[in-house]
N, C-alpha and C positions, 0 to 999 in steps of 0.2 A: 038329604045327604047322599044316598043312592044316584040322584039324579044330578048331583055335582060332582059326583065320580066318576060317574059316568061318559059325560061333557069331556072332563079332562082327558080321562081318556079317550077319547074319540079328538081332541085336540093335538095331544101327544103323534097319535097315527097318522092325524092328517100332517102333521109340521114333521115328522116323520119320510112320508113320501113324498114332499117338497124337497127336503133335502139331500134326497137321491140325483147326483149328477149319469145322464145320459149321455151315449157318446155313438158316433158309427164308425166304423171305416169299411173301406173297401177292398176285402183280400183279394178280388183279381187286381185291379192298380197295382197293389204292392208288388204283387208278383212278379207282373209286367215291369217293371223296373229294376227287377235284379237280377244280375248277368245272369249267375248261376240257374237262376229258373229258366232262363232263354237256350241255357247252353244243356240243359238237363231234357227241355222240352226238345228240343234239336235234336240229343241221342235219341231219344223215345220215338220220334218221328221218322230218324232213321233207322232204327230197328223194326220197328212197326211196317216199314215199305219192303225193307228186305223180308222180311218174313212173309209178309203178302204176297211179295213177288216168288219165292222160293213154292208157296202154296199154289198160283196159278200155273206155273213151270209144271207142278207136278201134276194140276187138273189138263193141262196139255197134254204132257204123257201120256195120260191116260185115253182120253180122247181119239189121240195118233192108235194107240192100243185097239183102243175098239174102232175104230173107222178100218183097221189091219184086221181086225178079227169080219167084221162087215162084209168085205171085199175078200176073204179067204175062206167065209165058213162054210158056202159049198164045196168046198175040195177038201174039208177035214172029216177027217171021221169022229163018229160020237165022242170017243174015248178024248178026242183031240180037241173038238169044241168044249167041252165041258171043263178039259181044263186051261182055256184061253178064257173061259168065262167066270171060272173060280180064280186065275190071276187078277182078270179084272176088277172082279168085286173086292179082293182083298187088298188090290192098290186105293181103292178106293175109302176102302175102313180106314188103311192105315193114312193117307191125307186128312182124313176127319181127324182122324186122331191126332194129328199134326197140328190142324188148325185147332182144333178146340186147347192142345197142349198151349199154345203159345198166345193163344186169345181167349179163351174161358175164363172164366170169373177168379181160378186163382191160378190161370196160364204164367205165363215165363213175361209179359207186358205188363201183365198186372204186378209181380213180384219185380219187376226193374222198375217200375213207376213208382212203385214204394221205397224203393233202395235210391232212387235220385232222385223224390219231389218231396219225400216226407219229412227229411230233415229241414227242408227249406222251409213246412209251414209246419213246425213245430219250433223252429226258431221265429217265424212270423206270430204265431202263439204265444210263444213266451213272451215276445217284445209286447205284445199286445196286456198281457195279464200283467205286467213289471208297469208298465205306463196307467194302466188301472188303478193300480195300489198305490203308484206315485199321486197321480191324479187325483184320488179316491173318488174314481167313478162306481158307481151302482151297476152299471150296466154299460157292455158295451156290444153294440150290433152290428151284425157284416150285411154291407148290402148288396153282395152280390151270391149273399145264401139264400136258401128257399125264403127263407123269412119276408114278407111280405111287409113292404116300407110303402106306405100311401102319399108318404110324404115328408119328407127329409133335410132340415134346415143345413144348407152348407158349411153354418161355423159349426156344427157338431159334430163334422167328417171330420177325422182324426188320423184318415189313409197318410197324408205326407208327413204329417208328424210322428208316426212307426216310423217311416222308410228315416227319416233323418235320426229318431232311435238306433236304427239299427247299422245304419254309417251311410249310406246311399242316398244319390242322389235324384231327383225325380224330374 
């Protein structure tokens, strides 16, 4: 009796995870197809160049700075070298500090990256979990996340079918 129970259940599980539909898509494709990612990634690009460039403008300055301190600091006195050189270093903190401000891990890039790409793959998300429950997939996987895909049959990419979910065209 034990060992027909057993069976069954060990039958149940197996007919169980048969019945789990699997699925992939590809959240860069999707991306790559809607304006708004194109035109959000475009701001980010251009702020990203202007801020880099505002940061090398200001490692110039500095540079002119000390090449002027160079060529001047035999004719300075201590008093006078000391403080072209404590200018210097403090242009120098505060650039770091500039650069880390707008490029560090919760800089002012990272916080506009969130402010125009997040809504985009959280509405990608949703579209993604909404087509799920419709579908009643088990499981759905991105292949263009870490996740490691050895091998990935093409009817079970489901990228174009979000982007036509969510009204776009591919």
């Amino acid at each position: 009796m034990k060992r027909i129970l057993l069976l069954l259940c060990i039958l149940i599980f197996v007919e169980n995870i048969k019945a789990q539909k699997f699925a992939y898509v590809d959240s860069q494709f999707i991306l790559e197809h809607i304006p708004e990612y194109k035109q959000a990634k475009q701001e980010l690009d251009n702020i990203s160049y202007q801020w880099q460039e505002e940061i090398e403008n200001a490692y110039q300055d500095i540079d002119k700075l000390y090449r002027a301190y160079q060529t001047d600091k035999v004719l300075l006195t201590d008093k006078m070298r000391q403080d072209r050189e404590d200018e210097i270093i403090q242009k120098e903190k505060d650039v770091k500090e500039l650069q880390q401000q707008r490029f560090g891990t919760d800089g002012d890039l990272y916080k506009k990256q969130e402010e125009l790409i997040r809504p985009i793959q959280n509405l990608i998300y949703n579209a993604i979990q909404e087509y799920a429950e419709q579908g009643r997939y088990g499981v759905i996987f991105d292949k263009s996340s870490d996740l490691l895909m050895l091998y990935a049959d093409e009817n079970l990419d489901k990228s174009e079918k979000i982007l036509d979910y969510l009204g776009y065209d591919y």
